[in-house]
C-alpha positions in Angstrom: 0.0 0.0 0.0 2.7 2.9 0.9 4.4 1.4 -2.0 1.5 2.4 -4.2 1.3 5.6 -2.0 5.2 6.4 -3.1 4.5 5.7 -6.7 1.9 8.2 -7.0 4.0 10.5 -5.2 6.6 10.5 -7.6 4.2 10.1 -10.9 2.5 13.6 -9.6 5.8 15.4 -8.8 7.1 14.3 -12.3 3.9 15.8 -13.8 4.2 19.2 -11.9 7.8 19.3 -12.8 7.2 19.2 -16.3 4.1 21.7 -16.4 6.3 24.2 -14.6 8.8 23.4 -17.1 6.7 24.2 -19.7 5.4 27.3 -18.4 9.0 28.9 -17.9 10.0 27.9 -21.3 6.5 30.1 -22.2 7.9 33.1 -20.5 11.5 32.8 -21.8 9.8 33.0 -25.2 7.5 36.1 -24.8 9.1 39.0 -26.1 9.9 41.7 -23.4 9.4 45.2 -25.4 11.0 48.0 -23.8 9.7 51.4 -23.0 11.8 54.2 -24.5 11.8 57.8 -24.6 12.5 59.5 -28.3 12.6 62.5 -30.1 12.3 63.7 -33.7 15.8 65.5 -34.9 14.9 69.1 -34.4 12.1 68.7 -31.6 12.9 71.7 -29.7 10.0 70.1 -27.1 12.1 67.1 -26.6 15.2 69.2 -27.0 14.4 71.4 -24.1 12.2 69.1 -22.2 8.9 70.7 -22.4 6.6 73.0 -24.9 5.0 76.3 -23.9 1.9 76.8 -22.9 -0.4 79.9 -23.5 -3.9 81.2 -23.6 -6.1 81.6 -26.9 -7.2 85.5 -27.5 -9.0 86.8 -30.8 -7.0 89.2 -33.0 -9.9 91.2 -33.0 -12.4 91.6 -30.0 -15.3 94.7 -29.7 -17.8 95.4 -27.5 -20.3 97.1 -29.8 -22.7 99.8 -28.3 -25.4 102.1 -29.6 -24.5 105.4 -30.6 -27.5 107.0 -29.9 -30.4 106.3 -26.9 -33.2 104.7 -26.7 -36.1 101.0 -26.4 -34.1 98.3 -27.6 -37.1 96.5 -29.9 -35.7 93.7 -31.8 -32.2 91.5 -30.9 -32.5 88.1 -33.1 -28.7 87.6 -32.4 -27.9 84.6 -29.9 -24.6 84.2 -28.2 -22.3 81.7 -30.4 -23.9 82.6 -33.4 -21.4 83.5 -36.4 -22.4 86.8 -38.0 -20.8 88.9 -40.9 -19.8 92.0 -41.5 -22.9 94.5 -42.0 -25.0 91.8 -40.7 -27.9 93.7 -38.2 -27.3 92.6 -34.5 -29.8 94.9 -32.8 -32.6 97.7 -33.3 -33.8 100.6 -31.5 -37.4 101.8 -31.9 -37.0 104.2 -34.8 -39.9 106.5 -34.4 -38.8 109.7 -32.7 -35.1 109.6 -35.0 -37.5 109.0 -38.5 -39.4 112.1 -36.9 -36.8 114.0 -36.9 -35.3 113.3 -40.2 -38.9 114.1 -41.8 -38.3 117.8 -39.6 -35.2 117.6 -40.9 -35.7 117.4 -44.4 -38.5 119.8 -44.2 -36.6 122.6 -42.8 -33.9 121.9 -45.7 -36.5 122.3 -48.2 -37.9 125.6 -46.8 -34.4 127.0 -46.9 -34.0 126.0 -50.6 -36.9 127.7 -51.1 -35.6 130.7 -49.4 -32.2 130.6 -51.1 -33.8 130.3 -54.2 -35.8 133.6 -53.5 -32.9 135.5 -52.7 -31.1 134.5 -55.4 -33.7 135.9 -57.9 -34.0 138.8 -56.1 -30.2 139.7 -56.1 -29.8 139.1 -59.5 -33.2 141.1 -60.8 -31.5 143.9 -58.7 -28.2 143.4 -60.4 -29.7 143.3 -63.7 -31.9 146.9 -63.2 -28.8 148.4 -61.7 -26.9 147.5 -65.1 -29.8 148.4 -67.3 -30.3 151.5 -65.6 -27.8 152.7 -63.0 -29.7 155.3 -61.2 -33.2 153.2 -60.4 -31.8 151.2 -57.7 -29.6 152.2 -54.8 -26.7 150.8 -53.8 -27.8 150.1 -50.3 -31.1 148.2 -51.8 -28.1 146.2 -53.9 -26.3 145.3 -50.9 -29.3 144.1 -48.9 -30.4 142.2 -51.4 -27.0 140.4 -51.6 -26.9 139.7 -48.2 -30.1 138.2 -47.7 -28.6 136.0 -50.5 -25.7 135.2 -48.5 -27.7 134.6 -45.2 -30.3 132.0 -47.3 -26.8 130.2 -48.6 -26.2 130.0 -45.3 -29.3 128.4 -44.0 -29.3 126.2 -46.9 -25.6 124.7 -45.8 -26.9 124.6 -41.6 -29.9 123.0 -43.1 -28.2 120.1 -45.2 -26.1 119.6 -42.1 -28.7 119.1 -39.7 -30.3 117.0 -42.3 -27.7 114.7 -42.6 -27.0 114.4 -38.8 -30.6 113.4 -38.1 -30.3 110.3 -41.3 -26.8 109.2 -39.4 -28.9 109.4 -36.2 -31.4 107.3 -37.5 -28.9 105.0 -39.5 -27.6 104.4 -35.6 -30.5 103.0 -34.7 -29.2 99.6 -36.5 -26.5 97.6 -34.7 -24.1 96.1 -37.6 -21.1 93.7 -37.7 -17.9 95.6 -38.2 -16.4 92.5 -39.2 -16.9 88.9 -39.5 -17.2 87.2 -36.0 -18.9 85.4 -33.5 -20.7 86.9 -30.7 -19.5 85.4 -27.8 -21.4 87.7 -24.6 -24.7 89.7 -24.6 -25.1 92.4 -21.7 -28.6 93.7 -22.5 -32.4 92.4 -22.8 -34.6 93.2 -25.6 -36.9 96.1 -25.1 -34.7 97.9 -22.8 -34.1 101.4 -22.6 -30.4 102.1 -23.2 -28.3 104.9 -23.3 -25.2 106.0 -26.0 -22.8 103.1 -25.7 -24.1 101.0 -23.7 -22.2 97.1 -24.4 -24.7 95.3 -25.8 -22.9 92.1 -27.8 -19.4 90.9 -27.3 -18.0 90.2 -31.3 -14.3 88.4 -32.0 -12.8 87.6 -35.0 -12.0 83.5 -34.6 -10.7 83.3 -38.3 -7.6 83.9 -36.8 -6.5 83.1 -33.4 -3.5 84.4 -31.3 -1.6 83.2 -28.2 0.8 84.6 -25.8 3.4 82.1 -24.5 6.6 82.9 -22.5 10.4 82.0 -23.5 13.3 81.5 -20.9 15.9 84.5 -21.8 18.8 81.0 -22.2 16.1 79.9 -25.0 14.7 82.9 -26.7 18.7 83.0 -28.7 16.9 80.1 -30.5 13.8 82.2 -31.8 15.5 83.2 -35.0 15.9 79.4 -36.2 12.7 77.9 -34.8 10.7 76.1 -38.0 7.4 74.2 -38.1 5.6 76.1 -35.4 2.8 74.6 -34.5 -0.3 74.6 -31.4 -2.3 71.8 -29.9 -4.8 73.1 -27.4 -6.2 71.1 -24.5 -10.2 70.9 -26.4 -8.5 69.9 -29.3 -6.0 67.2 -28.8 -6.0 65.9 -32.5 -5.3 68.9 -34.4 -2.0 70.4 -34.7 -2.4 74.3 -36.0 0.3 75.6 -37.8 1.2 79.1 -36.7 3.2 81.8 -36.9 5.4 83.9 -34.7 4.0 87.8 -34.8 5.4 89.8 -32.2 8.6 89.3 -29.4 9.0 91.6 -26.6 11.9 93.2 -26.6 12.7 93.0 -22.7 12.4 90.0 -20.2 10.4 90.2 -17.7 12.0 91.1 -14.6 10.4 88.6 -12.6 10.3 85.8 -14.7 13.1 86.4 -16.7 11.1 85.0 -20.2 10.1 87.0 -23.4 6.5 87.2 -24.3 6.0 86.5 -27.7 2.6 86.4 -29.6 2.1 83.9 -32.0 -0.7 83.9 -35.1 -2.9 80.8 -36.5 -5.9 80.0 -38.5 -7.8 77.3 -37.3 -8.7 74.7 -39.7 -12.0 74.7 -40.9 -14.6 72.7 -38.1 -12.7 73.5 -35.3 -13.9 76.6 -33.4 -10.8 77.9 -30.9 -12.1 80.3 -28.4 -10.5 83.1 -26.7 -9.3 82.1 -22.9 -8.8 77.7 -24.7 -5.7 76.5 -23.5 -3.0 74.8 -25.7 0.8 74.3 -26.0 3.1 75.8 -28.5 5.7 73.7 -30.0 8.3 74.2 -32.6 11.9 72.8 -34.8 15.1 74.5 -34.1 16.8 74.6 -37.3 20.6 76.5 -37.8 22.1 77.2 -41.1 25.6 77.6 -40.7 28.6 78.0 -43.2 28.8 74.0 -43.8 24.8 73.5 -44.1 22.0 72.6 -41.0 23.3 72.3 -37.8 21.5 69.4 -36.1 21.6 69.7 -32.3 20.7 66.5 -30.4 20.2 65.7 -26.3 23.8 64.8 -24.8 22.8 61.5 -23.2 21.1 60.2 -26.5 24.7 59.6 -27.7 27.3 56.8 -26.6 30.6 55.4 -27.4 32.0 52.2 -28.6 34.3 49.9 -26.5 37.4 52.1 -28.1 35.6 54.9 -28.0 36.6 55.6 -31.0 33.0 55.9 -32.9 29.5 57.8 -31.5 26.7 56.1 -32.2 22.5 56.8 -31.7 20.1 54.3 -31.6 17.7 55.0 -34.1 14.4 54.3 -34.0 12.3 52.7 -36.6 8.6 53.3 -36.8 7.3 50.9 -39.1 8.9 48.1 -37.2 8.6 49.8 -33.8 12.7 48.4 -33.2 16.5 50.4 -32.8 19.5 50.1 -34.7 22.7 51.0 -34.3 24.1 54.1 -36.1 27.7 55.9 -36.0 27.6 59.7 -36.1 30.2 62.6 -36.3 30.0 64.9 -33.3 30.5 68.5 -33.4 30.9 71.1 -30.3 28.7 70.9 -27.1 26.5 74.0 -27.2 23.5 75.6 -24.7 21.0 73.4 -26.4 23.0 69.9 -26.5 25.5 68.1 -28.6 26.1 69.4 -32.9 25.9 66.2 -35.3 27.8 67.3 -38.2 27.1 63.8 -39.9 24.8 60.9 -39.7 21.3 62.4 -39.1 19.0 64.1 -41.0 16.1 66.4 -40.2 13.0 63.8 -39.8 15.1 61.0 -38.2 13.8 59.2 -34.5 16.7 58.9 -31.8 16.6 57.4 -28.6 16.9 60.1 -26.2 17.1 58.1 -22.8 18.4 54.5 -21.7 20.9 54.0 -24.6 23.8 51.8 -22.7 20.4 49.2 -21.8 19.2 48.7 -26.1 20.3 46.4 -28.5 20.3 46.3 -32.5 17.3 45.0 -33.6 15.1 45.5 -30.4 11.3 45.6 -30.4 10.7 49.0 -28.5 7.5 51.2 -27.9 7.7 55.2 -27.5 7.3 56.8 -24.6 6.0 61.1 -24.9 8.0 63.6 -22.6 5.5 62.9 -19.8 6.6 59.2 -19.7 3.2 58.1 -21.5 3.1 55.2 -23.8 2.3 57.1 -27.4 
């Protein structure tokens, strides 16, 4: 009986044995990729270590106003609508400005009226005096003249006044001055307002601007900086190309960094509002005597045994693996470590880790956050 006992024993531990067996060999086979960090030659995000973040403003942003008084009567403008220039935002009740226009006009035509009395008068009394010098006076001549004057006069004050009370009534419309969208409305329909008075909020989002902030041991790289582009926070998939438009002159003496103001133009279905955040990002690109200077992190490059040759690894993104390439090293500068051969613009290097790869390894990405991409 214990004999039997034994043999089962050993049958069973035999079994285990060879199931563990088998389950290492499984795990000596499954491929281990490793995480690595990575940049694009010219990343000045990965060069640096970080982008630059900023705040969306509109390049143009008006609160519009009345420029007369009076009852608000008809608003069909909603906040977020998109409007065009000339398009009516608001009206005022229109009665007592069409009044006065009609006043208006009526007192211009009664002083045309007038000025064309004089005028026939003046010159029947210039005529007689020619005709027949002694049957009108002088005096009579001279009155007669400037009566004349004085209705030319009227006639101008009239025109004037007739004009002011058309631009008073053409005030009584609200109108675009530009293509927009209204973004804030501070009044109710059917409200009595005064002379500018807010009433809608309009920006221009065809074109977006954004502030960011660069360290005064960076902003030297401004000049050379190529393929500016902005991803903001609502919209993570779209990269915006942009453009730099202004650069303070002076640093700011608490933060020691430069403001400068960069331009963009949204791609069509995606609507970036002023106060969205994002992140500015850009390629730093020198032209020297010999051609582009490619500047690279210090610890993405390593030595052989020798240390004769400098190699990357670089990083392959259709097979997601490293290989193994020699490079010819310039000067150390600010920003990292001049290739003067072996890399072109558009190549991946691994920028982290390099002593731990090997040629041929299967690898996966990692962002400057330490994300998987």
């Amino acid at each position: 009986m214990n004999l039997n006992n034994n043999i089962t024993k050993i049958l069973f531990a035999t079994l285990m044995l060879n199931f563990l067996s088998a389950c290492q060999t499984e795990e000596v086979r499954e491929e281990v990729i490793r995480p690595i960090k990575a940049m694009k030659i010219g990343s000045i995000e990965q060069i640096i270590g970080k982008s630059f973040p900023g705040i969306a403003k509109a390049t143009q942003e008006v609160d519009l106003s009345f420029r007369v008084s009076g009852t608000l009567k008809k608003m069909p403008i909603k906040v977020g609508q998109k409007v065009r220039v000339g398009d009516i935002l608001a009206g005022l009740d229109r009665r007592d400005y069409e009044v006065e226009v009609a006043n208006a006009k009526a007192g211009f035509a009664n002083s045309k009226a007038l000025l064309k009395n004089a005028e026939l008068e003046y010159n029947r009394m210039v005529r007689i005096q020619r005709s027949d010098p002694g049957a009108v006076s002088q005096s009579a001549i001279d009155k007669s003249q400037a009566t004349f004057e004085q209705a030319t006069a009227s006639l101008a004050s009239s025109k004037a006044l007739l004009n002011s009370a058309t631009d008073r009534l053409s005030y009584t419309s609200l109108k675009a001055p530009f293509d927009g969208i209204i973004v804030q409305r501070f009044v109710d329909n059917f409200e009595d307002i005064t002379a500018n008075t807010p009433v809608y909020r309009l920006v221009d989002i065809s074109k977006i601007e954004m502030d960011i902030h660069i360290p005064e041991n960076l902003i030297s790289n401004l000049p050379y900086v190529t393929n500016s582009r902005v991803i903001f926070d609502s919209f993570p998939n779209d990269i915006i190309p942009a453009k730099i438009k202004e650069v303070s002159n002076q640093a700011s003496l608490s933060t020691r960094t430069y403001q400068v103001s960069l331009i963009m133009e949204p791609p069509a279905g995606v609507n970036i509002l002023p106060g969205m955040s994002g992140n500015a990002m850009g390629e730093v690109v020198k032209k020297g005597d010999k051609g582009e200077q490619i500047i690279i992190p210090l610890n993405s490059v390593f030595s052989s045994n020798d240390s004769k040759t400098t190699y990357v690894w670089i990083y392959h993104e259709e097979s997601q693996t490293v290989s193994k390439k020699a490079v010819t090293k310039g000067e150390v500068v600010e920003q990292g470590l001049i290739i003067q051969d072996g890399l072109t613009s558009g190549d991946w290097i691994a920028t982290a880790g390099v002593h731990f790869l090997s040629e041929g390894q299967k690898v996966r990405l990692l962002d400057a956050k330490g994300t998987q991409k």
